[in-house]
C-alpha positions as CSV (number, residue, x, y, z in Angstrom):
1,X,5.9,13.4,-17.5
2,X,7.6,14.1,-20.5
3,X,11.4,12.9,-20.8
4,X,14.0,16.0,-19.7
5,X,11.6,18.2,-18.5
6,X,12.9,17.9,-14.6
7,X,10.1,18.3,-11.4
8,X,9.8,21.9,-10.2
9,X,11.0,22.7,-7.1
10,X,8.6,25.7,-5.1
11,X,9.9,27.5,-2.1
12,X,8.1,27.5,1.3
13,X,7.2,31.3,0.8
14,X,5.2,30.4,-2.6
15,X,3.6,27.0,-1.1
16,X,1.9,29.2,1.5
17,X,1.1,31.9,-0.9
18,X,-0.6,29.3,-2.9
19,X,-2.8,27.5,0.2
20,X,-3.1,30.8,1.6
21,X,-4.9,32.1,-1.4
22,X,-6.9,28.6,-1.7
23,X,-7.9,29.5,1.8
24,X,-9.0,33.2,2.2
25,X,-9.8,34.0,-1.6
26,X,-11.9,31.0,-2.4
27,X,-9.8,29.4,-5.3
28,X,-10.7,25.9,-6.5
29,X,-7.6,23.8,-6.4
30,X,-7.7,23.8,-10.0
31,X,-7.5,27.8,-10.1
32,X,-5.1,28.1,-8.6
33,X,-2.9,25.3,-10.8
34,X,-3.7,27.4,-13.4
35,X,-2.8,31.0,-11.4
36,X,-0.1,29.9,-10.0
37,X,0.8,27.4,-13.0
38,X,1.5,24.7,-10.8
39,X,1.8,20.9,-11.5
40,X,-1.5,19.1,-10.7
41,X,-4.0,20.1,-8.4
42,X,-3.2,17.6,-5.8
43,X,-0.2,19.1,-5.1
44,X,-2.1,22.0,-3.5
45,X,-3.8,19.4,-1.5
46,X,-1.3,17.9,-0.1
47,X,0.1,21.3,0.6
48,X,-3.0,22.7,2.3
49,X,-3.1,19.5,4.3
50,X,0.1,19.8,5.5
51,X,-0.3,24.0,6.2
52,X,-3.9,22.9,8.4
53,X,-1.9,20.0,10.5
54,X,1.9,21.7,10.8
55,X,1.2,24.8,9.9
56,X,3.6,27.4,7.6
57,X,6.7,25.8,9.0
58,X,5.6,22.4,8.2
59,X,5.7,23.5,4.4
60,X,9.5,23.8,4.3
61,X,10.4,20.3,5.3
62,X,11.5,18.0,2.3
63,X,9.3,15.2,1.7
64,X,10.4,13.6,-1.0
65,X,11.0,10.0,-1.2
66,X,9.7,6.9,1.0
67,X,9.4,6.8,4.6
68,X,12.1,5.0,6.6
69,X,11.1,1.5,8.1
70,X,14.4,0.6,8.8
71,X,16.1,0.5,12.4
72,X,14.6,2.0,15.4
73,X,16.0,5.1,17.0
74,X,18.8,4.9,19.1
75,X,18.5,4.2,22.9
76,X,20.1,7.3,25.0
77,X,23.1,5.8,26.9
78,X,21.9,5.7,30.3
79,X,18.5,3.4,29.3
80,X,20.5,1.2,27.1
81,X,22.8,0.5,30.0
82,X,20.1,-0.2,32.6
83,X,18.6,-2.8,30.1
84,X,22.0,-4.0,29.8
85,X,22.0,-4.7,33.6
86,X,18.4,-5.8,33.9
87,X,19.2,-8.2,31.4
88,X,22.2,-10.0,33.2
89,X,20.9,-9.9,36.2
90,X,17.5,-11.8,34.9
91,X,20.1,-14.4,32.7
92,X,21.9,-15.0,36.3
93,X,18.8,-15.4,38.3
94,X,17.6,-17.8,35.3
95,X,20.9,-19.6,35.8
96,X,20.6,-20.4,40.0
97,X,16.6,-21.2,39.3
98,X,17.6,-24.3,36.6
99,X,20.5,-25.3,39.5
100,X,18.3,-24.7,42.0
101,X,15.1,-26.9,40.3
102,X,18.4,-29.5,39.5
103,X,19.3,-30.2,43.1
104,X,15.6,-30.4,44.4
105,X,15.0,-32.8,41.8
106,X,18.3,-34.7,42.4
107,X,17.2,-34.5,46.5
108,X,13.7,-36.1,45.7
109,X,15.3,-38.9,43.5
110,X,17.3,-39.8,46.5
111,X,14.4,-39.9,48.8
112,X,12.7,-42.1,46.8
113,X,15.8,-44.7,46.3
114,X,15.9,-44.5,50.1
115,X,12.3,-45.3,50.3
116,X,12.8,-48.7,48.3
């Protein structure tokens, strides 16, 4: 890309116009750069890809720049609250098992010194 020459942006009305005409007319991809004097042929790929799966609406949604990995979506309220409570209750159940398992092994060890 040469330097200060900035992207082109198309509208949503023109992208369909474009795949539409790809579509019904019979234009190679490489026509219809040159009809419609677009940039590269695989941009009316990706935009006939996305018309087939989404449909016309799906052509007005922004996709530039890289997907998100980053945090997770938030919880609604009422889940992240029962989690919440699911999760102390587990942490106190955890707790009386260890004391439990403590005093049975503190009862046998005095069973067995008795023994003796």
């Amino acid at each position: 890309m040469p330097k200060g020459i900035p992207n082109k942006r198309y509208t949503p009305e023109f992208k369909q116009q474009v795949v539409e005409a790809v579509i019904q007319d019979g234009l190679s991809y490489k026509e219809a750069t040159r009809l419609y004097d677009v940039q590269g042929h695989d941009r009316i790929q990706s935009w006939e890809r996305i018309y087939l799966e989404e449909g016309p609406e799906g052509l007005a949604v922004e996709r530039r720049g890289r997907r998100s990995t980053g945090r997770p979506k938030k919880l609604p309220s009422k889940v992240e609250e029962d989690l919440l409570a699911e999760v102390q209750r587990l942490r106190a159940e955890n707790a009386y098992l260890k004391n439990l398992q403590a005093l049975v092994l503190k009862e046998e060890r005095c069973q067995r010194k008795k023994r003796r």
